[in-house]
N, C-alpha and C positions, 0 to 999 in steps of 0.2 A: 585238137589234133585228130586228125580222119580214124587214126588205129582204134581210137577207142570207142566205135561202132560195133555193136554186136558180131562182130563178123570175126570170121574163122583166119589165122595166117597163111590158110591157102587160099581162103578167097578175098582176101586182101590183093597175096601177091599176085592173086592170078585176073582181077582186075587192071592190076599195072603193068599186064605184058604188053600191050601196043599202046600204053599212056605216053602223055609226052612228060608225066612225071616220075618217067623211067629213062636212063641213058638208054637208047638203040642198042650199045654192044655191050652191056654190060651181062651181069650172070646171076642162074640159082645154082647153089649146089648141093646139095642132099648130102647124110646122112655118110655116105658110103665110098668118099673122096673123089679124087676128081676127076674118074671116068665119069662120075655122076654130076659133071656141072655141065649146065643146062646155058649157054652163051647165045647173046642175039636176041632180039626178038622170035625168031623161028624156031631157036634151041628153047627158047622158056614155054612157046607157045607149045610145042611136042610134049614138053614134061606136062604141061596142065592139060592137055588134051587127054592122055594117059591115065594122069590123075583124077580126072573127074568123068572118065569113064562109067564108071560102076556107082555114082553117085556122088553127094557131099562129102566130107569129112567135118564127122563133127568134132569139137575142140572146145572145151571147157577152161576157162582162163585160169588160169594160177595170179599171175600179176606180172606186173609191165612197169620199163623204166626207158627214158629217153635223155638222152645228154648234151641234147640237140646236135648230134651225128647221127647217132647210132639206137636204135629202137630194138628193144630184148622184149619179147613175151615169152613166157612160162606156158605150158598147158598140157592139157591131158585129153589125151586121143582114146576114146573108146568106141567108134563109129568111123565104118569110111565103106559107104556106098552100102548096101544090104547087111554088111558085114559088119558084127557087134564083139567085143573082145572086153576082158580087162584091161581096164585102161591103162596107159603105157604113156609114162612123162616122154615132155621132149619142148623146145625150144628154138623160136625163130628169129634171127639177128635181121634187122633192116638197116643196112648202111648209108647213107644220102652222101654225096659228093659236095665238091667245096660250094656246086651250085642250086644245090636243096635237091638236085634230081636223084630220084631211088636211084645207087647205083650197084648194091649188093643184096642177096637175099641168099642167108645161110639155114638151113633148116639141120634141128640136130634132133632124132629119134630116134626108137629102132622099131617104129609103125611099118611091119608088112603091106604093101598096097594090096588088094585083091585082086586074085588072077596071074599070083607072082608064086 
């Protein structure tokens, strides 16, 4: 399965903004409910645009479970863009639809982005 590529939950999702292994209208939504969901390809492409601003985020795995729906990762954020912190848990849900296409991506942490 692609997730378990060294690579971070946001630059997974944010790979799959203009995928076609993404539904067009489907959504992210952050942390901070649902002013903060990110719908469309245009809404998701604005949140990673945002995001990867000020550089990567980096994310150190915890561990992962898939049920063949639904894709949970664990991690811990101590890096996002110049900016280095104590790391701070948090977790990203990936949903697929009945036709394998990503159709959900829930990001759950309480990672400040920089420049916020």
């Amino acid at each position: 399965f692609f997730f378990f590529k060294q690579k971070t939950a946001y630059e997974i999702s944010a790979c799959l903004v203009g995928s076609e292994m993404c539904i067009r209208d489907r959504y992210l939504r952050e942390p901070s409910g649902s002013k903060y969901k990110h719908v469309g390809q245009r809404g998701r492409q604005a949140f990673y645009d945002m995001a990867f601003a000020a550089g990567g985020v980096n994310l150190i795995h915890c561990s992962a479970t898939f049920d063949g729906r639904v894709f949970a990762v664990e991690y811990i954020c101590d890096e996002w863009g110049t900016m280095k912190f104590t790391g701070q848990a948090g977790m990203a849900i990936y949903e697929l639809s009945s036709s394998g296409k990503l159709a959900a991506v829930r990001i759950y942490d309480d990672v400040t982005p920089p420049n916020e």
